[in-house]
C-alpha positions in Angstrom: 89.0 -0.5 -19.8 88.6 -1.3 -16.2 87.5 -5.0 -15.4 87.0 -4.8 -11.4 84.0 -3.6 -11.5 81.2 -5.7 -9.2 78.7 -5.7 -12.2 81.1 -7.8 -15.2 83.5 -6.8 -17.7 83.1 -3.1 -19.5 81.1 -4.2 -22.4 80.1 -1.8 -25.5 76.3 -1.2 -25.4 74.0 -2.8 -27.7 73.0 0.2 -29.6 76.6 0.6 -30.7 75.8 -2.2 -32.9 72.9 -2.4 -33.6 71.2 -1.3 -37.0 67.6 -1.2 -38.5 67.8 -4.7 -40.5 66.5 -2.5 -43.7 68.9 0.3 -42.9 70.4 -0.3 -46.4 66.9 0.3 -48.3 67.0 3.3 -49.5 63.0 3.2 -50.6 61.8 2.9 -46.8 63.0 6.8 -46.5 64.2 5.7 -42.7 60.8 4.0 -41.4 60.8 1.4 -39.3 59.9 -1.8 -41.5 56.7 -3.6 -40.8 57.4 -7.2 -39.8 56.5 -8.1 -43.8 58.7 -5.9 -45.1 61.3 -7.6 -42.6 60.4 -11.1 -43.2 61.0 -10.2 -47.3 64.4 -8.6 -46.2 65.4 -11.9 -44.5 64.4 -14.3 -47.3 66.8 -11.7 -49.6 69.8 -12.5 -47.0 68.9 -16.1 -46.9 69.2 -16.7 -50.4 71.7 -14.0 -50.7 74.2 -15.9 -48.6 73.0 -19.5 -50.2 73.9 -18.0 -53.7 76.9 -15.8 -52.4 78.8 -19.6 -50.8 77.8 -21.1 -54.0 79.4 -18.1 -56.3 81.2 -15.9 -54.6 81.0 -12.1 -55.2 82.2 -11.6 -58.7 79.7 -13.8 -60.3 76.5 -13.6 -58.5 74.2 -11.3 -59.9 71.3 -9.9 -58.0 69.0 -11.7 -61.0 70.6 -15.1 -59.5 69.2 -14.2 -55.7 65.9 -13.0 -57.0 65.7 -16.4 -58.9 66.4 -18.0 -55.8 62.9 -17.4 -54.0 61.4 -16.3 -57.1 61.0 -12.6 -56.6 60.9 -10.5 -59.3 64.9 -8.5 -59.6 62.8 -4.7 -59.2 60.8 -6.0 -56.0 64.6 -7.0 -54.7 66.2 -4.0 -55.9 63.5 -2.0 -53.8 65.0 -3.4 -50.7 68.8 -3.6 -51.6 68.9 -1.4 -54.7 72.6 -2.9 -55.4 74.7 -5.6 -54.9 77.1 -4.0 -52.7 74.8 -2.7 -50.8 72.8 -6.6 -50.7 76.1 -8.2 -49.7 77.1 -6.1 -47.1 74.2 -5.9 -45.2 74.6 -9.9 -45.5 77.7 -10.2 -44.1 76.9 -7.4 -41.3 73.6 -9.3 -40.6 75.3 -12.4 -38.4 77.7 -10.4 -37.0 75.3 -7.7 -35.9 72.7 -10.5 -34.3 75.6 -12.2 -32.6 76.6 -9.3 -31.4 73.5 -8.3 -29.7 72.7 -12.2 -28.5 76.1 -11.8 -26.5 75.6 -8.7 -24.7 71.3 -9.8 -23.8 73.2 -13.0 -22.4 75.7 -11.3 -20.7 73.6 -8.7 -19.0 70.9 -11.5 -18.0 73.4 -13.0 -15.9 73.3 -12.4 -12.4 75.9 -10.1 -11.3 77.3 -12.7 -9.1 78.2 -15.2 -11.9 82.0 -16.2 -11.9 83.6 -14.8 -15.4 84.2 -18.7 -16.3 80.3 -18.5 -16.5 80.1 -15.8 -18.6 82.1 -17.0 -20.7 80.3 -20.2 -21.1 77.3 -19.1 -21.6 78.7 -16.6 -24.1 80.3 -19.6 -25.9 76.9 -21.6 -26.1 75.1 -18.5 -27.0 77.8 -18.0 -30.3 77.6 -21.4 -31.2 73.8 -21.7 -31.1 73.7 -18.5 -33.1 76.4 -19.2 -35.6 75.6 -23.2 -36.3 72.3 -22.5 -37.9 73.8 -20.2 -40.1 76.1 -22.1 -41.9 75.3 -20.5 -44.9 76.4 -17.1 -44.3 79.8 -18.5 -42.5 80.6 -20.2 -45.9 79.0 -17.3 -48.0 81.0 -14.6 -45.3 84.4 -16.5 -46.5 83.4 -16.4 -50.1 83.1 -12.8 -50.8 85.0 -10.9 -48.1 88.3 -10.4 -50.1 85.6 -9.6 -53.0 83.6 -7.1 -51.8 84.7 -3.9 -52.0 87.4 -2.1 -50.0 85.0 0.3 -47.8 82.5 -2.5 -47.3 85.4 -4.7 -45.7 86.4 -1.9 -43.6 82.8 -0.9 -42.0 82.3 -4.9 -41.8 85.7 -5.5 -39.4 84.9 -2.0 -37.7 81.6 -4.0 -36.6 83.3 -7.6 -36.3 85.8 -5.3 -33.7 83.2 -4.7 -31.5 82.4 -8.1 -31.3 85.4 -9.2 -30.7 85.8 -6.7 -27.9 83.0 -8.4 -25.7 85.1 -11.6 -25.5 88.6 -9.6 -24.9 86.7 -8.1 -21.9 85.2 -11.1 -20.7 88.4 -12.7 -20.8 90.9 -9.9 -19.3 87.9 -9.7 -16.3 88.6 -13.4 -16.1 92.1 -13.4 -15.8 92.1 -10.1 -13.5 89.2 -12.1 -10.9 91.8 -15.0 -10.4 89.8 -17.5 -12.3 92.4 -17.8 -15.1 96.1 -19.6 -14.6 98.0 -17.4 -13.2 100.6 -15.5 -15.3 98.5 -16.4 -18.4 99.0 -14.7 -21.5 95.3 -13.3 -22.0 95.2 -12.3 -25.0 96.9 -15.6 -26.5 93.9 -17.7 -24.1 91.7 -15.4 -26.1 92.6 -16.5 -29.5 92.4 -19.8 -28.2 88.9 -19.5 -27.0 87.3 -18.0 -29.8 89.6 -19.8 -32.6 88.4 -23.2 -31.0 84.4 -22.3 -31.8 84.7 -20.8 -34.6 86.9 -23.7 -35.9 83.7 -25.9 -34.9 81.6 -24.6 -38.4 84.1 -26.4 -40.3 83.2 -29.9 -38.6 80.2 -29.7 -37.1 77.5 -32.1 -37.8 73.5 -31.5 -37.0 73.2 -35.4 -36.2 75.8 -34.9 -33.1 76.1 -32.4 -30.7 73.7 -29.7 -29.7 75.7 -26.5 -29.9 74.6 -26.1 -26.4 76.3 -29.6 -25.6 79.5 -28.8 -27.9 79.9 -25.1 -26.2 79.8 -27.0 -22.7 82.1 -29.8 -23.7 84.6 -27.0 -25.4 84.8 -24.8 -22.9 85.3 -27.5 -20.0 88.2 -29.0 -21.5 89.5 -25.1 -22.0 89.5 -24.1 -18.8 90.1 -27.7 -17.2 91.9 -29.3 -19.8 92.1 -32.8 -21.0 95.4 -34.4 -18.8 93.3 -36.6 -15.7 94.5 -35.6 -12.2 97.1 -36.8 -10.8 
């Protein structure tokens, strides 16, 4: 990976992770969904990861989501004909739109922006994506020591690429002088991205935007909280 390149950090396209959101429907025969067909599929995932926090893996049955926004079990199985394949997409499904939100903010930036902009607006982009999901963070934690074993795989070969976009970001960062030098990088990384993801476990819709809690986070990161002296 080289990171002195005048246009940003080498950053994965978006096709690499990006998938049809019915790609799992086996009865669409590869078409393109129409946008009914795709707003069906995402009240499946919505109650899907609503009754998958509630349950977990084991003991959700696809009957139990179907209940959930009462569709008939056959109309559901026509779209996910199994739960394996209903929870995977599931659990892919945030990480796959995050994924995507990330790189369209990145490469709307101006190619002048300082990496400690990028990274900010990467940060407010994750946690206005991730916050209003909540569901599928608790539902995600439920089920992913559940599911089964190829499912987990595919679904961290995904969450990899992902994770690579803020790796880059913050190895560009470090190699533009805008990090301490003699940083450990990869150490600020986990930082970073620990500290918001951390935030869906106390975050609050009657306080902080995300956009104000991503801004707030990522000053006292990079500026820290001791006053000047």
């Amino acid at each position: 990976m080289t990171t002195n390149e005048s246009e940003g950090p080498s950053i994965i396209e978006a096709e690499g992770a990006t998938r049809e959101l019915n790609r799992t429907a086996r009865n669409a025969s590869g078409r393109k969904p129409s946008r009914k067909t795709e707003g069906v599929q995402e009240k499946i995932l919505d109650a899907a990861a609503k009754v998958f926090a509630q349950k977990g893996y084991q003991l959700t049955k696809l009957s139990d989501i179907s209940d959930e926004i009462g569709l008939h079990v056959t109309a559901l199985r026509y779209h996910f004909p199994t739960k394996d394949v209903l929870v995977e997409e599931m659990i892919n499904s945030l990480t796959r739109q995050l994924h995507i939100r990330l790189l369209a903010t990145l490469q709307q930036l101006p190619p002048e922006t300082r990496y400690r902009e990028r990274i900010k607006a990467a940060a407010i982009t994750y946690l206005n994506t991730t916050l209003h999901k909540l569901d599928y963070i608790a539902a995600h934690g439920n089920v992913i020591n559940q599911v089964p074993q190829d499912v987990r795989e595919r679904h961290f070969n995904l969450l990899n690429e992902t994770n690579r976009i803020w790796r880059d970001l913050m190895a560009a960062a470090a190699e533009a002088g805008e990090l301490r030098p003699g940083i450990n990088v990869s150490l600020a990384n986990q930082v970073l991205q620990g500290t918001l993801i951390w935030t869906r476990e106390w975050y609050r819709p009657d306080g902080l935007t995300p956009t104000d809690l991503a801004i707030q986070i990522l000053d006292i990161l990079f500026d820290g909280m001791a006053s000047p002296s």
